[in-house]
N, C-alpha and C positions, 0 to 999 in steps of 0.2 A: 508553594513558595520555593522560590529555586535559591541553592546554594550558590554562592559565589566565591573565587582564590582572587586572594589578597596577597602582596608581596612588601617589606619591608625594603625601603632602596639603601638605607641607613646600616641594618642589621642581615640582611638578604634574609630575612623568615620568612615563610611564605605558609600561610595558613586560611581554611575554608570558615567561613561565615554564611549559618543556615539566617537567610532572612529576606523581608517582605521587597515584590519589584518596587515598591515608592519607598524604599525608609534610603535614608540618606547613605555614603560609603564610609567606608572605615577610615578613619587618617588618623590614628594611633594607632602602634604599633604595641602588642600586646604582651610582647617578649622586651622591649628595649625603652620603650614608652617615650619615643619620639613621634612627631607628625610626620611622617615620611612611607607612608603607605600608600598603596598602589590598586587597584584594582585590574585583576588581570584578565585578559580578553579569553575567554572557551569556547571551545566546541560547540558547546553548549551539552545540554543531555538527550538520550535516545531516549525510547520508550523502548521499559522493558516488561515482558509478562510475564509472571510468577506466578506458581499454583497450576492448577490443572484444571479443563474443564471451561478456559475462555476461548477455544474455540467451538463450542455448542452450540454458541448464538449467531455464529457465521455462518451457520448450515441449515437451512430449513430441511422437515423431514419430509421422506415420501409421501406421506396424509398430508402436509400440506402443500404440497406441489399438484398435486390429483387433485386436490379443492380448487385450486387457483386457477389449474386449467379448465374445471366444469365451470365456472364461474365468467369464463375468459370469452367473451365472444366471439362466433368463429368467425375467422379473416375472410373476404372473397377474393384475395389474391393466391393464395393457397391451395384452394376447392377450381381456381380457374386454370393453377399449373399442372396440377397430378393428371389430367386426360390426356392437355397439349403434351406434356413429356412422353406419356405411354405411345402417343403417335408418332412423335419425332422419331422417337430412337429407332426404332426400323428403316428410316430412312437414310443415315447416317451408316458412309461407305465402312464396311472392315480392314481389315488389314491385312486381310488375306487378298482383296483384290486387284493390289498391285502385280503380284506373281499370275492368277489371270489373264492380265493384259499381255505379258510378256510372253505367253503362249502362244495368241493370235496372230 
């Protein structure tokens, strides 16, 4: 249930009210006891974490990352690049053979 600030236009009080998103707003004013209250627009609220130990369940552990892989079917896209790469790269000019050229 979220909190909400209340403002007094009569008294200018401005005070918080813990309670439910359907229940009606406040139009008494709890300091001067006129109908002249306001409900005031927020930010609204963040989330925040308190306590230790909720980030544990963000992180799977080594055991289970090793299971998920055995489990994991292998790709054939994968098994089809590790050869074609080993062959490319030799082919693939250096950077020394600029300065070569420039000799001849």
């Amino acid at each position: 249930m979220p909190t909400y600030d209340y403002k007094c236009t009569a008294c200018q009080f401005t005070f918080e009210k813990f309670q439910s998103i359907t229940a009606k707003s406040i139009r008494t004013c709890p300091k001067c006891h006129r109908r002249r209250v306001r409900r005031l627009i927020g930010s609204g609220g963040g989330i925040i974490f308190k306590g230790s130990g909720f980030y544990q369940t963000d992180y799977r552990s080594d055991a289970y990352r090793e299971a998920a892989k055995k489990d994991k079917p292998p790709s054939k896209d994968k098994s089809a690049e590790s050869p074609g790469k080993s062959a490319k790269s030799p082919d693939k000019p250096k950077a020394d053979s600029p300065s070569s050229a420039e000799g001849s």
